[in-house]
C-alpha atoms as one frame of an Amber mdcrd trajectory, in Angstrom:
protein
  50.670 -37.684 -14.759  48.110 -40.459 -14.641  46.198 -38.070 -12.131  46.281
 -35.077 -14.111  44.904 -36.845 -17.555  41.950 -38.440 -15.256  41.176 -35.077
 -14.295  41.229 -33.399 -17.762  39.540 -36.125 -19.425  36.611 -35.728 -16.748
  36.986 -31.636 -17.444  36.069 -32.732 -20.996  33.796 -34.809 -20.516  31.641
 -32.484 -18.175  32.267 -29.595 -20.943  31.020 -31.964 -23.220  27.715 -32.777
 -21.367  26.865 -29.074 -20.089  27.301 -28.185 -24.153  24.967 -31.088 -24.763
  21.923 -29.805 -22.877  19.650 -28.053 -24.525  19.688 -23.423 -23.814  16.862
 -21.338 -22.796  16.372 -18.246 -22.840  14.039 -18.936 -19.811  13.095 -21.541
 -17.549  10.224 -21.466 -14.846   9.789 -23.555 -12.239   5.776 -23.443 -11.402
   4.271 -25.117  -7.936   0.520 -24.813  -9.593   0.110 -24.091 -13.372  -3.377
 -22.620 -14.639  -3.051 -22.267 -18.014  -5.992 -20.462 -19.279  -7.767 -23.830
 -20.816 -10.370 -24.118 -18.111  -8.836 -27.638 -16.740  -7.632 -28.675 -13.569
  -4.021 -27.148 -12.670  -0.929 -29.025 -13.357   0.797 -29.393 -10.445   5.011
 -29.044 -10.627   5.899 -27.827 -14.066   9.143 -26.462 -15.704   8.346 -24.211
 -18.802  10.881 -24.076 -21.038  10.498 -20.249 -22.726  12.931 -19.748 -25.968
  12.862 -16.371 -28.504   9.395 -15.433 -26.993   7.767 -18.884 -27.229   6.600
 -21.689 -24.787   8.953 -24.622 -26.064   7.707 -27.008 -24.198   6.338 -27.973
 -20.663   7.819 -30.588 -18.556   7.653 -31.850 -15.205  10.321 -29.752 -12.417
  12.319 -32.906 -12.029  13.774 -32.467 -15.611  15.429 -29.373 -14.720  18.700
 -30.799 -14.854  18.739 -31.541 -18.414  18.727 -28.164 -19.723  20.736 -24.646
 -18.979  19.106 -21.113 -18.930  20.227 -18.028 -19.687  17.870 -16.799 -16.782
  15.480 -18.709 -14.002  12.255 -17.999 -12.136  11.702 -20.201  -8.880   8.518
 -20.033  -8.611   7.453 -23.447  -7.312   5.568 -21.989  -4.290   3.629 -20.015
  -6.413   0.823 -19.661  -9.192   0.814 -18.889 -12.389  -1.568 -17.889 -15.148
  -1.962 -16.399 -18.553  -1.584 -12.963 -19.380  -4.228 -11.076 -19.244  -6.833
  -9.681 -22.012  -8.770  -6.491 -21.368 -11.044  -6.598 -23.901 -12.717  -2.658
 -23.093 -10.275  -0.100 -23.331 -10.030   3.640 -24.299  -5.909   4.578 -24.416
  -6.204   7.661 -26.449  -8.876   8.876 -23.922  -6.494  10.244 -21.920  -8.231
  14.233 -20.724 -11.863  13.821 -20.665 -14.287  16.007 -19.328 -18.478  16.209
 -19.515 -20.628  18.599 -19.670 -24.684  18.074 -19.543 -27.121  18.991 -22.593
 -30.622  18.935 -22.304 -30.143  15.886 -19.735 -27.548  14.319 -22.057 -24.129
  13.866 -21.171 -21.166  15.747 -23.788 -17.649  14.357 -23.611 -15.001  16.045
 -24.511 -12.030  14.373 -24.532  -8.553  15.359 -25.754  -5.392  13.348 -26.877
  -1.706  13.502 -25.267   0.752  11.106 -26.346   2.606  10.714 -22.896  -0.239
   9.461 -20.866  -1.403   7.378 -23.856   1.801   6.013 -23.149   1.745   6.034
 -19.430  -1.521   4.068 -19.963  -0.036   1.040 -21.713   2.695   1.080 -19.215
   0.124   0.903 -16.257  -1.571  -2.081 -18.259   1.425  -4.574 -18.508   2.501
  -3.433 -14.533  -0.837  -5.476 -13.922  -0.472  -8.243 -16.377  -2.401  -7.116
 -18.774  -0.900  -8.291 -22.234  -3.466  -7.265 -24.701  -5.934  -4.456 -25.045
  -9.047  -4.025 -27.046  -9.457  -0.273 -28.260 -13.298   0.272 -28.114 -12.870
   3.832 -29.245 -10.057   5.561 -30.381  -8.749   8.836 -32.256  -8.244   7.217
 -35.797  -4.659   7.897 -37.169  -3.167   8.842 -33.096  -4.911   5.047 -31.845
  -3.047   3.496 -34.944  -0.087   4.949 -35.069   0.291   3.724 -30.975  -0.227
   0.368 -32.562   2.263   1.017 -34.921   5.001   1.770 -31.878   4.031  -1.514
 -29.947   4.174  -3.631 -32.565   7.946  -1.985 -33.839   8.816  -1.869 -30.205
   9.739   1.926 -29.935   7.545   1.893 -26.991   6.512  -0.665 -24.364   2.847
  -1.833 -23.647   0.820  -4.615 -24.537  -0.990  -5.574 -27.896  -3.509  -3.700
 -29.424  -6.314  -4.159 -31.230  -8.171  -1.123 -32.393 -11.484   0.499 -33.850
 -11.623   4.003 -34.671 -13.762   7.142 -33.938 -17.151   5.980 -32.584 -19.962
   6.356 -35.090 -23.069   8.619 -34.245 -25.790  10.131 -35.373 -27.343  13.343
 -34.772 -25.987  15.889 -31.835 -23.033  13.341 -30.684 -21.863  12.100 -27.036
 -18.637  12.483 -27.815 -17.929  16.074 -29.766 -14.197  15.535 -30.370 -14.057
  11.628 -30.893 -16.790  10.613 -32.929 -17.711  10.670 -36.556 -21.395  11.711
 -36.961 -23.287   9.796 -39.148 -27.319  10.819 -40.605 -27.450   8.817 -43.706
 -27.158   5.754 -45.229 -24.280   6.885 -47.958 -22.858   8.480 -44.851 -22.886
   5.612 -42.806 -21.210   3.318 -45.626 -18.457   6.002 -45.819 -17.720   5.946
 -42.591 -17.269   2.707 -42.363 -15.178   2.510 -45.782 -12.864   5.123 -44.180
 -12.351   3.307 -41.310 -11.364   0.194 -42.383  -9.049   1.307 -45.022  -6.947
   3.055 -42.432  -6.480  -0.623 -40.742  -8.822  -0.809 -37.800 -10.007  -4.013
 -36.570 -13.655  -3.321 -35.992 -16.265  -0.689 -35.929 -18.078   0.652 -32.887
 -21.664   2.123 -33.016 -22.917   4.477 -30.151 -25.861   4.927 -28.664 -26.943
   7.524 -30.773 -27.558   5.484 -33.709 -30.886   4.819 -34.965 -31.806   1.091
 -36.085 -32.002   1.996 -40.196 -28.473   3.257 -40.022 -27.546   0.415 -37.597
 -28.536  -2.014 -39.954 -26.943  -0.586 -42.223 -23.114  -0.097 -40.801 -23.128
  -3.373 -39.706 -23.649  -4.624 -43.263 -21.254  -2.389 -45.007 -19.028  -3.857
 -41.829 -19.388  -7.282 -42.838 -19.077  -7.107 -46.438 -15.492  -5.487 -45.640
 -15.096  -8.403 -43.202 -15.051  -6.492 -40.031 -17.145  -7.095 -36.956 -19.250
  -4.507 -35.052 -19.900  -3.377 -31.633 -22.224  -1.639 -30.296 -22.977   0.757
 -27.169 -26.658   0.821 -27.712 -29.582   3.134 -27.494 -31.608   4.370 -29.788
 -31.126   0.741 -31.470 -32.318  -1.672 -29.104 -30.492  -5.212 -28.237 -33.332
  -7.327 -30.221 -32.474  -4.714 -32.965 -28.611  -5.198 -33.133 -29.513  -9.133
 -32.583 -31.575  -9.074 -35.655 -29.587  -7.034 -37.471 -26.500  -9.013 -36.541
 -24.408  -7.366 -34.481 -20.727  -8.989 -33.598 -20.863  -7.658 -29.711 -22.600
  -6.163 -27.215 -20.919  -3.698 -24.762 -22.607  -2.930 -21.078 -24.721  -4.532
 -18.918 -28.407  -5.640 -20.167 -29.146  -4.472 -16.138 -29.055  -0.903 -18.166
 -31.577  -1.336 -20.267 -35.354  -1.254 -19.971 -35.970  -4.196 -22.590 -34.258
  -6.231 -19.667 -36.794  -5.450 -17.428 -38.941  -8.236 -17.914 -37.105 -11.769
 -17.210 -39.134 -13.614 -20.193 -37.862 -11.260 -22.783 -34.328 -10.790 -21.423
 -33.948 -14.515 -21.717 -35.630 -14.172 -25.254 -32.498 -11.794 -26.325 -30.146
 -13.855 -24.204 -30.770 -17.307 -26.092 -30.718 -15.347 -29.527 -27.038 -13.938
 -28.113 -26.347 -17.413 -27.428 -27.210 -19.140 -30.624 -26.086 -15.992 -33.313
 -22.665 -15.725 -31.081 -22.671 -12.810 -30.300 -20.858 -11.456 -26.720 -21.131
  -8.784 -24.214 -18.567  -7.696 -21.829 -20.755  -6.445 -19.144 -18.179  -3.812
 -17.780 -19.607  -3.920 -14.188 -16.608  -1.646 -12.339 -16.947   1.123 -13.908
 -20.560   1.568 -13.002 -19.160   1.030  -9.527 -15.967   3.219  -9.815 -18.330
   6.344 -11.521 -21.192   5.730  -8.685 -19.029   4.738  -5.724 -15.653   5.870
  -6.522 -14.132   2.497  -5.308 -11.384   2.848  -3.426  -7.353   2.929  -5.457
  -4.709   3.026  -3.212  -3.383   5.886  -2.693   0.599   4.266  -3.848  -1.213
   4.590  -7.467  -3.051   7.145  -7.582  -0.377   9.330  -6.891   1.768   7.718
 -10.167  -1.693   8.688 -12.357  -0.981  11.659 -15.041  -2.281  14.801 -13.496
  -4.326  15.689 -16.438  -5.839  12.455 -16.037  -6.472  13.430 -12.442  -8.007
  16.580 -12.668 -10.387  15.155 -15.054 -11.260  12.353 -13.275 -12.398  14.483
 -10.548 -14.671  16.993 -13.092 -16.122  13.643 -14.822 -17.546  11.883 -11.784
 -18.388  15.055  -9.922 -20.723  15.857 -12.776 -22.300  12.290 -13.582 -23.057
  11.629  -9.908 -24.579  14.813  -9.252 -26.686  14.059 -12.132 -27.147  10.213
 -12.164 -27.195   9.656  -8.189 -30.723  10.786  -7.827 -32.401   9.431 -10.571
 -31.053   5.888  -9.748 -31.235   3.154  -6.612 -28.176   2.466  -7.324 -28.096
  -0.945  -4.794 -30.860  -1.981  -7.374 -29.033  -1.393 -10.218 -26.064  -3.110
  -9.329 -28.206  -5.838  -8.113 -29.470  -6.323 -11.458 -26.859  -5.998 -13.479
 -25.294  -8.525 -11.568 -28.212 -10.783 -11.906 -28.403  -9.878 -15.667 -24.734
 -11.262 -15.920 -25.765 -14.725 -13.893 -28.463 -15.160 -16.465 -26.264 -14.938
 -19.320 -23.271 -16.844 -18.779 -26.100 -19.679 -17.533 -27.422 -19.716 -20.846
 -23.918 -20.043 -22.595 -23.740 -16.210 -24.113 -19.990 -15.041 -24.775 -18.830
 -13.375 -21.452 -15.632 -10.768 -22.505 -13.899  -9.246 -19.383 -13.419  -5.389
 -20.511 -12.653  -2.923 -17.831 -13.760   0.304 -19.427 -10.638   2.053 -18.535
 -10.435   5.806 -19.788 -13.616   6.639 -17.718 -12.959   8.544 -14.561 -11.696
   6.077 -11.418 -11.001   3.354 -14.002  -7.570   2.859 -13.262  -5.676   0.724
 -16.446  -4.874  -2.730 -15.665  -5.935  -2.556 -11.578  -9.497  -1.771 -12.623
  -9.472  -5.361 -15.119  -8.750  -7.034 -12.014 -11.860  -5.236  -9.833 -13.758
  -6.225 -13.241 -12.883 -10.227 -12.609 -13.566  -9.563  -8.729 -17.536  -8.465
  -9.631 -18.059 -11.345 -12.302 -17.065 -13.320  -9.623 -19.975 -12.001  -7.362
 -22.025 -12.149  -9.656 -21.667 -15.929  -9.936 -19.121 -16.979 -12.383 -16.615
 -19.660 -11.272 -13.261 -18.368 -11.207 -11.462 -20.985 -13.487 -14.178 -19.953
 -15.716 -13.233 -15.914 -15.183  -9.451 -17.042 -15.819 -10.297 -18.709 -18.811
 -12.435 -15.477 -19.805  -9.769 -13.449 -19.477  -7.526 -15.044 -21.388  -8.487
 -17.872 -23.864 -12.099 -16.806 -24.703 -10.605 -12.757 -25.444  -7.703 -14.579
 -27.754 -10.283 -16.796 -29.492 -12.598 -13.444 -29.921  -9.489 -11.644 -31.172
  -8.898 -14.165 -33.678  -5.727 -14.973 -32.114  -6.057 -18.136 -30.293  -3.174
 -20.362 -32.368  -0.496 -17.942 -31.033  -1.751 -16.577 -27.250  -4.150 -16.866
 -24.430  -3.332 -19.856 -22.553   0.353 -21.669 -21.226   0.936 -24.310 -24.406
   3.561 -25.894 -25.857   3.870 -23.259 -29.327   2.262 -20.109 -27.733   3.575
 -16.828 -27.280   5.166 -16.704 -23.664   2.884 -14.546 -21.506   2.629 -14.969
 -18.164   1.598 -13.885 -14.532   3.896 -15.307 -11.414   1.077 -15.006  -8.433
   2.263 -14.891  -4.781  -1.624 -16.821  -3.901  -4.354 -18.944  -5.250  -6.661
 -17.049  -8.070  -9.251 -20.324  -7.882  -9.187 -19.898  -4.209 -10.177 -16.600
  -4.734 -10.374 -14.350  -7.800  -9.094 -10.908  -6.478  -5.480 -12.829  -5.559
  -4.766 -11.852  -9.526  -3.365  -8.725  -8.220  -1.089 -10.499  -5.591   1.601
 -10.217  -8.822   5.201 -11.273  -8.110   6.383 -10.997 -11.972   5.196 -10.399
 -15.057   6.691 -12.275 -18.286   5.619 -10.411 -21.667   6.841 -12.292 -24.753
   9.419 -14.208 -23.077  10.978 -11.638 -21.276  10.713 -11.055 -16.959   9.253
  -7.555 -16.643  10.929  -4.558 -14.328   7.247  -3.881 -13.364   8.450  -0.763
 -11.097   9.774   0.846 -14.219   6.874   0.879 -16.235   4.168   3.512 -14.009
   6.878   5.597 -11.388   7.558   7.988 -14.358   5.358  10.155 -16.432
């Protein structure tokens, strides 16, 4: 009898410590923890990951005081924030061109399903938030709508609307066409009272409508962006412009290294960025090589145009460039900048032709690196510099204690080298372990 009540009462009293410790939802045990800040890694962490949040981070040996509802062992591996690709078109999902008097004419056309299929492909690669730089109006909101009441699965979004033109437009079926200043005001009315997050300008813009967007922008507390060309950089600068999309390597005002620097210091000390979108010069020029296990998953409509798009723009671009030199200085042009302290955003460009979503953010981080930026630095790009951009540094963009629970497991070292982002064991969005082979093998 004596036997049996030593037995119970030690029953008891292990009920009553298991009940003590503290639940999770999640638990991971990380061998090298980058988390997005830009300082060293933390060697040997536990984060504890409760109703979508980082709770706290402790070292491994604590694991003992708490239970979890599930467990990641990942203490031979590396892990980093979730990703930010901060240049993305998901409602471009059929687009073709067609040439004009030397200029290129998009047309692109909307379908729901790959739309979908594209946010799908992002979070396979760890991308957790994507920044719309052109979008159908209501069809790019209403997506946003879905994510954020979880009907469908994919990663944030933050959106503009049509792009804003002037004159015969790039972009026939997504752009709003612009030729005065009432016009111009409108537009930009219109757009932000259907509850986008920032305006784009095009290339076709002239400076005295330029000027005049981006104030009408501002006083409605919304920043601008710009794909320029008929207004210069030192234009947009003046006129103060939010961002810069592209490579300067483009442009003929970055021609001459004096006045390049010029512009860059004035990017520097106004604030404004540039995500130099490097791949998809590459991908359009070069057709970079996807493997052939995803490009067989990509929407066929997606496919077909892909192949139209890039026949046409290297048939047509391919002579008229030296396209070694190009790259050469667009990479040089990004060096530059990020040496004098301009905003660097990592933006893929995905929606063009051979710019796979998510893989092709990942090729993006792999040329920065080339052209000279540290990889802790790229990392930190990536993740806490797009959040802070986005206006949404208190809640994402790096492992803390209080932020949203977004992570990347990594089977080897990113600091070691930068392309070992896409050696991805698991993805963690909001808390929750990803069935990444779920998200891209149906269409």
């Amino acid at each position: 009898m004596k036997t049996l009540k030593f037995v119970l009462s030690i029953t008891v009293m292990l009920f009553i410590s298991s009940c003590s410790k503290p639940t999770y939802d999640l638990g991971v045990v990380v061998g090298t923890l980058i988390n997005g800040t830009g300082e060293e890694p933390i060697m040997d962490q536990l984060i504890l990951i409760h109703e979508g949040e980082i709770i706290d981070i402790v070292n491994k040996d604590k694991k003992n005081n708490y239970t979890f509802k599930d467990f990641i062992d990942a203490k031979e591996k590396y892990v980093i924030p979730g990703l930010f690709d901060m240049h993305g078109h998901v409602t471009m999902t059929n687009r073709t061109v067609d040439t004009l008097n030397n200029n290129f004419q998009f047309f692109v056309k909307y379908d729901r399903e790959a739309a979908e299929w594209n946010l799908r492909s992002l979070l396979y690669f760890g991308i957790v938030t994507v920044r719309e730089t052109a979008d159908f109006l209501q069809e790019g909101l209403e997506l946003k709508e879905a994510l954020n009441t979880d009907q469908i699965t994919g990663p944030d979004i933050f959106t503009c609307g049509p792009l804003i033109e002037s004159g015969t437009p790039s972009f026939l079926t997504m752009s709003s066409v612009v030729n005065t200043a009432e016009e111009a005001r409108q537009e930009v009315r219109k757009q932000v009272n259907a509850g986008v997050d920032f305006i784009k300008i095009y290339a076709t813009v002239p400076p005295e409508l330029a000027r005049v967007i981006i104030d009408e922008a501002h006083k409605n507390d919304k920043r601008v962006i710009g794909h320029l060309g008929n207004t210069t950089w030192l234009e947009a600068i003046q006129f103060g412009i939010d961002e810069i999309v592209h490579p300067g390597g483009w442009f003929p005002e970055f021609d001459n290294k004096d006045s390049s620097i010029v512009r860059l210091k004035m990017m520097h000390e106004k604030g404004i960025a540039n995500d130099p979108t490097l791949y998809v010069i590459k991908a359009f020029f070069q057709q970079d090589s996807i493997p052939s296990s995803l490009m067989d998953l990509l929407p066929p409509n997606m496919q077909e145009s892909w192949v139209q798009e890039s026949g046409v723009i290297r048939k047509t671009m391919i002579p008229n460039f030296n396209l070694l030199e190009l790259f050469q200085k667009n990479s040089d042009y990004v060096k530059t900048a990020y040496e004098l302290g301009v905003t660097i955003l990592a933006g893929s460009d995905f929606g063009n032709s051979n710019t796979y979503p998510g893989y092709s953010l990942h090729k993006e981080l792999q040329l920065l690196s080339e052209s000279g930026i540290p990889n802790d630095s790229l990392i930190k790009i990536a993740t806490l510099t797009a959040s802070e951009w986005l206006g949404v540094s208190d809640k994402q963009g790096t492992i803390e204690k209080g932020k949203r629970a977004d992570l990347i497991v990594l089977n080897k070292n990113p600091l070691l080298d930068i392309s070992n982002t896409l050696e991805i064991d698991k993805v963690i969005f909001k808390g929750n372990q990803i069935v990444r082979d779920s998200l891209i093998i149906n269409y």
